[in-house]
C-alpha positions in Angstrom: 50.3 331.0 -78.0 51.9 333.9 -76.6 50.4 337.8 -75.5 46.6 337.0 -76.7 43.8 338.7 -74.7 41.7 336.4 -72.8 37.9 337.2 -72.5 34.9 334.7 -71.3 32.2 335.5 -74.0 30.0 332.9 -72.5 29.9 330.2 -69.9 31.8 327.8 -72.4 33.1 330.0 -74.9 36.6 331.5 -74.1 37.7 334.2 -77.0 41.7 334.8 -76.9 42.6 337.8 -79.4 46.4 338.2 -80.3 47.3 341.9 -79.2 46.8 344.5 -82.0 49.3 346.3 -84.0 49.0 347.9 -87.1 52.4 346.0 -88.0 51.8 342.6 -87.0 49.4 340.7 -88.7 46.6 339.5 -85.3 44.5 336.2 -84.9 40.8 335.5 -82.9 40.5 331.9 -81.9 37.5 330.5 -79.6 38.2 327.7 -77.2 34.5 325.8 -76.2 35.8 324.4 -72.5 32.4 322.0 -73.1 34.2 320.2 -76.0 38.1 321.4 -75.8 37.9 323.2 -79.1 39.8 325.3 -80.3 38.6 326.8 -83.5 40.3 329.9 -85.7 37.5 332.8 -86.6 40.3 335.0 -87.8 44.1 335.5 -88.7 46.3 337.2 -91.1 45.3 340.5 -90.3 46.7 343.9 -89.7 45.8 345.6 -86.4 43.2 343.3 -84.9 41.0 343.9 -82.6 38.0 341.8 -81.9 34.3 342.8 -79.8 31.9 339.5 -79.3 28.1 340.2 -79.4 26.7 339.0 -75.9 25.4 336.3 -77.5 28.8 334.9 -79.1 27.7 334.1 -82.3 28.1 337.2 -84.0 31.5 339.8 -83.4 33.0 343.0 -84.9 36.0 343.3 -86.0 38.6 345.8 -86.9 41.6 345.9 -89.2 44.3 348.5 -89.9 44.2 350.1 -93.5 47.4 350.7 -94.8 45.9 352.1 -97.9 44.2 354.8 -95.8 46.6 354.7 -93.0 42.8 353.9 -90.5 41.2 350.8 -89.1 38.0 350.0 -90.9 35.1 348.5 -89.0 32.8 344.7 -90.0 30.7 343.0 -88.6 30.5 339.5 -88.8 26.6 338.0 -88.3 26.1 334.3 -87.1 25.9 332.9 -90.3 29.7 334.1 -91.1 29.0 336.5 -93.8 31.2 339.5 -93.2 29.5 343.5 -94.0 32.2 346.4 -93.8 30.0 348.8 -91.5 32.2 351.7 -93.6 33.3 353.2 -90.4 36.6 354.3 -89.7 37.1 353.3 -85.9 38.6 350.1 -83.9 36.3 347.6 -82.6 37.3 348.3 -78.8 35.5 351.9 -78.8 32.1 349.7 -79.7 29.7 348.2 -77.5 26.9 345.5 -78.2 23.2 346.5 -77.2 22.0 344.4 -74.2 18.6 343.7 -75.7 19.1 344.4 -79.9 21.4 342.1 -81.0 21.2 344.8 -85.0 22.4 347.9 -82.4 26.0 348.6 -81.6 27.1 351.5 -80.5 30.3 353.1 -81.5 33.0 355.9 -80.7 33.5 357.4 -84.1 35.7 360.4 -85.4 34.5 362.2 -88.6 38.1 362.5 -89.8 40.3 360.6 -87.7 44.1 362.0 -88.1 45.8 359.2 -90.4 48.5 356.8 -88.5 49.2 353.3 -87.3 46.1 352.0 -85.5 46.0 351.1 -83.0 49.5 351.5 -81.9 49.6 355.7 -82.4 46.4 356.1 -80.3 47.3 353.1 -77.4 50.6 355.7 -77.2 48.8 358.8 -77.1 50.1 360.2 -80.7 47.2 360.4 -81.7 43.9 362.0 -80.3 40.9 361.7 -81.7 37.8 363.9 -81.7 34.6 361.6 -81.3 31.0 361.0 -80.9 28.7 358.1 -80.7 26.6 357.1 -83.0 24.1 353.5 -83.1 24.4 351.3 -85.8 22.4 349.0 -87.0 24.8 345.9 -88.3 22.4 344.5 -90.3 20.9 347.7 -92.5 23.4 349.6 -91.7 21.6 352.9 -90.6 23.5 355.0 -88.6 22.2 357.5 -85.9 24.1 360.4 -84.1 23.4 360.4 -80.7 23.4 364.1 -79.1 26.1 364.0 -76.6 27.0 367.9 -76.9 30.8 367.2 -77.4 33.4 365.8 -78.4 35.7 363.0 -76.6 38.5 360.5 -76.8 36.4 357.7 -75.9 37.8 354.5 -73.7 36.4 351.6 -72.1 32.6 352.2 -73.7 30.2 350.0 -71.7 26.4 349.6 -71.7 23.7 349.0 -69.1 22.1 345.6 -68.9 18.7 347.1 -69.5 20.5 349.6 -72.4 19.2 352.1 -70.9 22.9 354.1 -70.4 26.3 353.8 -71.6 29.1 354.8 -70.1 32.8 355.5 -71.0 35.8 357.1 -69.9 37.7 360.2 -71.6 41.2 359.0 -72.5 43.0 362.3 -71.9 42.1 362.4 -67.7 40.3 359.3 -67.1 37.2 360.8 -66.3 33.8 358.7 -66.0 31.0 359.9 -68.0 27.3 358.3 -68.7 24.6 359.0 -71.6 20.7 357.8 -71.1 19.9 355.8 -74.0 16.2 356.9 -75.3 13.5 358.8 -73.4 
């Protein structure tokens, strides 16, 4: 194994993600330290990018699109059955809800400028125009939430309560936060 992310999705669950690139095909193992398992989720596909639900038994996933020249977002539930969300954003601008494990919450851009994802936006040639909106993996509902404008989101994180996420704007790094409900 060489150049996968490393990220401890539980206290015996270590998830190791090839790096994406919308021209190398990326892989998702998980390694149970309990057992010394090493087990495949994914491989063979375009642009990668992997988020694990809190609970590690359910993850989304994204893959580049060559057809459409975007990444296309799906969710995979604990049982294994995959559902394309039919979103057009990358897995690492969506966070899991602390307390629903049906809510993510995702960076999304209505139109998102057509290129190689992720490598175009990781360099900056591309900048897109988003908002967030909470989906619900398992209908599929989708709600807008009213931010009042738009963003190049990074780094999107959410309280342990839910009660706020937060994120940084890509173009000058600047920390921003958004109270979840009333």
């Amino acid at each position: 194994f060489q150049d996968f992310l490393l990220n401890w999705t539980s206290n015996e669950t270590i998830a190791l993600v090839s790096r994406p690139s919308g021209t190398a095909e990326g892989f998702y193992f998980t390694y149970d330290t309990r057992a010394g398992l090493l087990k495949k989720k994914l491989g063979d596909i375009l642009g990668l990018e992997v988020k694990a639900a809190p609970d590690t038994r359910s993850f989304l996933y994204s893959a580049y699109d060559t057809g459409i020249r975007a990444p296309r977002l799906y969710w995979v539930s604990d049982t294994g059955t995959t559902q394309n969300l039919e979103v057009r954003t990358m897995a690492s601008r969506c966070v899991f809800s602390s307390i629903d494990r049906a809510v993510v919450y995702c960076a999304l851009d209505a139109n998102p400028p057509k290129g190689l994802y992720p490598d175009e936006w990781l360099q900056g040639v591309i900048e897109l125009k988003e908002l967030i909106w909470k989906i619900n993996v398992k209908t599929g509902e989708k709600t807008l939430l009213p931010l009042g404008r738009f963003f190049d989101i990074e780094q999107l994180e959410i309280s342990k309560d839910d009660r706020f996420l937060y994120f940084t704007e890509k173009e000058n790094n600047s920390l921003w936060s958004y109270k979840l409900g009333d």
